[in-house]
N, C-alpha and C positions, 0 to 999 in steps of 0.2 A: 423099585421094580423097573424092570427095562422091560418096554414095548417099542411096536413098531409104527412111526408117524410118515405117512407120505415117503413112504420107503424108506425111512431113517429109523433109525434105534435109537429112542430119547428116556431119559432117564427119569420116571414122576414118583411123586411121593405116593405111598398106599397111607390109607387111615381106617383104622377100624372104627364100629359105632362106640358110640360114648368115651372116645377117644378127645382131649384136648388140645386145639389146633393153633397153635399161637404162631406170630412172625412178627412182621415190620416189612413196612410200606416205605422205600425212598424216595422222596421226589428232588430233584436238583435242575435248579433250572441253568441255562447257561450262564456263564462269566458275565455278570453288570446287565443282566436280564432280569425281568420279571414275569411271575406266570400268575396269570389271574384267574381264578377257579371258580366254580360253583358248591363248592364244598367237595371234600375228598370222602371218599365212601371202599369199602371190601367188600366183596359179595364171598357168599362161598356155595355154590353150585353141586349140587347132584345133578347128572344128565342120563337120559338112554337116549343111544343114537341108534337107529335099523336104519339098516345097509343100503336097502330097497327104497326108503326113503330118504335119502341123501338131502342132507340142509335141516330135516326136521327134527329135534329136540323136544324131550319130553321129561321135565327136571319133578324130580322127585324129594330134591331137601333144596330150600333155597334162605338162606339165611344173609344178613346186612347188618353191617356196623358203620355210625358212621365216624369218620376219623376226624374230621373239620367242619366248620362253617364256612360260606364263602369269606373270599378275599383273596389276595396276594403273597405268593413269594417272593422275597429277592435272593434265599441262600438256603444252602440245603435243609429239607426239614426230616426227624424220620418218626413213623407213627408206629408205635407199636398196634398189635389185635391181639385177639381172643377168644376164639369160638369154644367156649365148655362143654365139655360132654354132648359133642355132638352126636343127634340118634341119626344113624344113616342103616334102614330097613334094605337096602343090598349091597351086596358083595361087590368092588370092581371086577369087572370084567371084560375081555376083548375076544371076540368072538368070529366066525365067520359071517353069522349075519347081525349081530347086533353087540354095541361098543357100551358099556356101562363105565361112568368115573366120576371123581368130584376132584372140582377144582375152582380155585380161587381167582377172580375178578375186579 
């Protein structure tokens, strides 16, 4: 679905409820670097955003996996996820006063 961000037209994915939402997380750290983490984590976010209230957030499905434990990389890793049958109780939507979506974190 194409909407409009910040006066741009970007391209997000729609998901229906009880729909299964899988990907993979990359992380690569630079050339003979290392990246020290706290553990790696997905989140996956339902939001309503009102217009009127710009910055306020009010998440309606909030769901987390987590992908790692702390520690270290030295080369790329890639994690796969899986959210099942996720129940998401509304529709996206983009509106003149109020922006509904979910998305991944």
């Amino acid at each position: 679905v194409r909407v409009k961000e910040n006066d741009q037209t970007v391209l997000v994915p729609l998901f229906q409820s009880q729909e299964t939402i899988i990907g993979e997380v990359i992380i690569e750290p630079a050339r003979g670097k290392k990246v020290e983490h706290n553990g790696v984590k997905i989140e996956l976010l339902g939001q309503i955003e009102l217009y009127f209230e710009r910055g306020n957030f009010y998440d309606f499905t909030s769901l987390v996996r987590e992908l790692d434990v702390p520690g270290n990389l030295y080369e790329r890793k890639t994690y796969p996820f899986e959210f099942s049958t996720v129940e998401m109780p509304h529709e996206s939507y983009n509106g003149i006063n109020v922006r509904l979506r979910v998305k991944a974190t």
